[in-house]
C-alpha positions as CSV (number, residue, x, y, z in Angstrom):
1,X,-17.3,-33.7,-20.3
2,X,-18.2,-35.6,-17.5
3,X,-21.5,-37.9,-17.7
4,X,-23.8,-38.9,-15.1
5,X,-23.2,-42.8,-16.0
6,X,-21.3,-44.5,-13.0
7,X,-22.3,-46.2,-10.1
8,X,-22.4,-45.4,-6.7
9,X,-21.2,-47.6,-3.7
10,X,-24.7,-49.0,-3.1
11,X,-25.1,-49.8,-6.6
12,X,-22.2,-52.2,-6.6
13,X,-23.3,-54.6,-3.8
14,X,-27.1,-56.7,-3.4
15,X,-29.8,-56.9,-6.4
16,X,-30.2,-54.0,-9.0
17,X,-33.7,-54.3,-10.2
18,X,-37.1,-55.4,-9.3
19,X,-38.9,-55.7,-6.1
20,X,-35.8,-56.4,-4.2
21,X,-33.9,-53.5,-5.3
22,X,-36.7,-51.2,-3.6
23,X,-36.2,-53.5,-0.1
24,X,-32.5,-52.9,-0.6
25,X,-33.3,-49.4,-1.1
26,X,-35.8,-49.1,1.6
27,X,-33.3,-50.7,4.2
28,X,-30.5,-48.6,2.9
29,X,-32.9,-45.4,3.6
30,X,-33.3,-46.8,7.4
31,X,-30.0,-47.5,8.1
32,X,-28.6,-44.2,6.5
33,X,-31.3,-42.5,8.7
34,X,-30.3,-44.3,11.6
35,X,-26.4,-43.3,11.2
36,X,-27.6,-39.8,10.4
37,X,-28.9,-40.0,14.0
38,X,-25.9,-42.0,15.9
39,X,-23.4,-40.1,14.1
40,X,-25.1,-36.8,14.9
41,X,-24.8,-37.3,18.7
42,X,-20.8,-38.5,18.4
43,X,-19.1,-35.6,19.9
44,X,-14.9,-35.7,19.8
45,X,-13.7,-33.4,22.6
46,X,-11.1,-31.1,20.5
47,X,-10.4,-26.9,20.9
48,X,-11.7,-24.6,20.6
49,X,-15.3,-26.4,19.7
50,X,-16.0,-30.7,19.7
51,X,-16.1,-32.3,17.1
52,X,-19.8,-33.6,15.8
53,X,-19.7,-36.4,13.3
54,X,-23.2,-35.3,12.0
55,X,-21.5,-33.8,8.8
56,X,-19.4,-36.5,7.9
57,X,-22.3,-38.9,8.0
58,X,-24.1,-36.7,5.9
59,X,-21.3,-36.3,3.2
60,X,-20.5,-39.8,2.9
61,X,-23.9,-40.9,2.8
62,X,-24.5,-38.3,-0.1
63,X,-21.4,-39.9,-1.8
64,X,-22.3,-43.8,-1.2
65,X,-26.0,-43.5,-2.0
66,X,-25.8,-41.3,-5.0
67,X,-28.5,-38.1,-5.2
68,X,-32.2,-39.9,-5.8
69,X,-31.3,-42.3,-2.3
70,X,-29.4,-39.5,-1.1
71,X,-32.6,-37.1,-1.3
72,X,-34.7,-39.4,0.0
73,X,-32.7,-40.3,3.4
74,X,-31.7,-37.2,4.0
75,X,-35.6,-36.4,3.9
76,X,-36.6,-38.5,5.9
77,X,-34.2,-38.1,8.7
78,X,-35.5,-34.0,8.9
79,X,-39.3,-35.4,8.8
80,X,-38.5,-37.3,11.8
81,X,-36.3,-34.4,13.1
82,X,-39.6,-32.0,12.4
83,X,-41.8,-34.6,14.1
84,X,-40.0,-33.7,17.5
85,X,-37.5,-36.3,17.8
86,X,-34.4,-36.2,18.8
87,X,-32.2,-36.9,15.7
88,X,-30.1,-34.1,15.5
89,X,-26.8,-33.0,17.2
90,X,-27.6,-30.5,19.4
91,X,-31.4,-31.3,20.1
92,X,-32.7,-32.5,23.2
93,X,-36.1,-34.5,24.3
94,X,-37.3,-30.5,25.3
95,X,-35.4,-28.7,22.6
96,X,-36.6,-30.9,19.1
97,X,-39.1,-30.8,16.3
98,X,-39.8,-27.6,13.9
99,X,-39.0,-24.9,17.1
100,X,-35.5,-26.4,17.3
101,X,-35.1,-26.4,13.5
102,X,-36.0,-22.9,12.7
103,X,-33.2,-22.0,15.3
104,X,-29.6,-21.0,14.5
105,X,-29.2,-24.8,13.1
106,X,-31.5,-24.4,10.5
107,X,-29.5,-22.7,8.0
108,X,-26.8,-26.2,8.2
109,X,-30.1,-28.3,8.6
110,X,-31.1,-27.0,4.7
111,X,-27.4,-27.3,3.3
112,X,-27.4,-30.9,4.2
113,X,-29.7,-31.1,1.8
114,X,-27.9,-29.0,-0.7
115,X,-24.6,-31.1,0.2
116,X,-26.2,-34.2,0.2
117,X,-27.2,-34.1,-3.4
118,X,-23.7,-32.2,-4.5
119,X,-21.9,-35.4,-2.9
120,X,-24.5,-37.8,-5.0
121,X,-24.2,-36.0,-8.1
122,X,-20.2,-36.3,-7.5
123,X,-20.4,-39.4,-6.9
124,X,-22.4,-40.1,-10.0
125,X,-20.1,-38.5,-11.8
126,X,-16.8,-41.0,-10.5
127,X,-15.2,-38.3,-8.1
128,X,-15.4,-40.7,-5.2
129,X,-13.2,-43.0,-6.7
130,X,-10.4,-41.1,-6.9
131,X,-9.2,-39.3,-3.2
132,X,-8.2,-35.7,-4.9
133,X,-12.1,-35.5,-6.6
134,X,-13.5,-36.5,-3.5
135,X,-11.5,-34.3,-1.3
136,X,-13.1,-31.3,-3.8
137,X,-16.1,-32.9,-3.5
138,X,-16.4,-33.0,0.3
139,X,-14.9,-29.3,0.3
140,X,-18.2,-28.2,-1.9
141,X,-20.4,-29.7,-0.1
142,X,-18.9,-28.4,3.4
143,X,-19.4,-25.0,1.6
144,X,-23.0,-25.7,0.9
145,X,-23.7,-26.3,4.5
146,X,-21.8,-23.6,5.9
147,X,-23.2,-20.8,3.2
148,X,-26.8,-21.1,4.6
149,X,-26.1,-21.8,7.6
150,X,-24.2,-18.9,8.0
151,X,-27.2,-16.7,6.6
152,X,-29.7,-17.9,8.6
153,X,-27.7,-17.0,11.6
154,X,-27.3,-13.6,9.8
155,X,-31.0,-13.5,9.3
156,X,-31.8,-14.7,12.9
157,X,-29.0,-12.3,14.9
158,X,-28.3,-9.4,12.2
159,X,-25.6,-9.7,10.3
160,X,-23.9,-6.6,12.1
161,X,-22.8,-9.5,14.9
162,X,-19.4,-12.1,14.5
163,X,-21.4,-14.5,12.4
164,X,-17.9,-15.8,11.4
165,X,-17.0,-16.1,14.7
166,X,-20.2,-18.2,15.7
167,X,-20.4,-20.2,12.8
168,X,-17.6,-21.4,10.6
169,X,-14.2,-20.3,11.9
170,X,-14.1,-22.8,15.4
171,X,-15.3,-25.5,13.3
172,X,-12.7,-25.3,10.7
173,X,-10.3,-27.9,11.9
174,X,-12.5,-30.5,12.9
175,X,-14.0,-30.0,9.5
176,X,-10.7,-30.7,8.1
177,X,-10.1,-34.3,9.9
178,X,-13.6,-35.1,8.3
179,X,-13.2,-33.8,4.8
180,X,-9.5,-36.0,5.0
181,X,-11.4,-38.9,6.6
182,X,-14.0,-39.2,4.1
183,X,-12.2,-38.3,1.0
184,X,-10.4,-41.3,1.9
185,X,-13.2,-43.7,2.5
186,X,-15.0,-44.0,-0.4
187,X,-12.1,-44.4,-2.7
188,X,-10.9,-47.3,-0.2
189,X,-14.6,-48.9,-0.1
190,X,-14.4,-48.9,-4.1
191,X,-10.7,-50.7,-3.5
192,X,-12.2,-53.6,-1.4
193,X,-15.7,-53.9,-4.0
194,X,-13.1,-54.4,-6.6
195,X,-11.0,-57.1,-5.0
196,X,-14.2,-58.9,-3.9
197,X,-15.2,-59.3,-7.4
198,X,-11.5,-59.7,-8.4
């Protein structure tokens, strides 16, 4: 049985208890917020939809950070989101804040959450050390986003309309060259922490 005894990426690098751990942890929460944000508004021109890079920030954040730091960015980036800025990938200046997050996003918005702490918990666990676990693990979490947010576009429009059509199947490629990008970054980043300490 698997135990919830390995480290994540953040946990190999900078000081590990005391005082300084919370600033490492504290900067780690801005900077994972501020990625969130930059990688939300990267937009890859492909067919038949672009692709956003807002779900492979998430994922891999979930993975490096583990589920407690996770949680905790991930929470804070949809505080600031709720506060009217605009942090997320389709929002605007006019078009932010709770209005914008109860909208046909909303359902994604709350499985980031879900994924973010599946990808921890993974990640906890060793998957993202090797490229197969954390190919599986990027594919459950990609289902955790997609499973509310296709829901709450059920609930909003009736679930009588394409929902499949709106919110899943044009995205499915793109998701693809994410899932295969991440599941290969992690297990790399561990590569280079080991041969630094080699």
């Amino acid at each position: 049985m698997t135990t919830m005894t390995d480290r994540v990426l953040t946990d190999a690098f900078g000081p590990s208890e005391g005082s300084a751990l919370r600033l490492k942890q504290a900067a780690l929460v801005v900077l994972g917020i501020a990625l969130l944000t930059v990688f939300a508004k990267i937009s890859i021109p492909m067919i038949p939809v672009p692709i956003t890079m807002g779900t492979f920030a998430v994922l891999t954040i979930g993975a490096a950070y583990g589920p407690r730091l996770g949680l905790t960015t991930i929470l804070g980036y949809m505080i600031i989101g709720a506060l009217g800025f605009d942090v997320f990938a389709s929002s605007t200046a006019e078009n932010a804040g709770l209005t914008y997050m109860m909208g046909g996003t909303g359902g994604y918005l709350f499985g980031y959450v879900l994924a973010t702490l599946a990808l921890g918990a993974a990640a906890r666990a060793g998957w993202d050390r090797s490229m197969g676990k954390m190919a599986l693990a990027m594919l459950i979490g990609n289902a955790l986003i997609y499973i509310p947010g296709l829901l709450w576009l059920g609930v909003l429009y009736g679930f009588d309309k394409p929902i499949l059509a709106w919110g899943l199947t044009p995205f499915l490629v793109g998701d693809a060259l994410k899932l295969a990008l991440a599941a290969m970054l992690l297990p790399a980043a561990w590569k280079l922490v080991g041969r630094a300490r080699g």
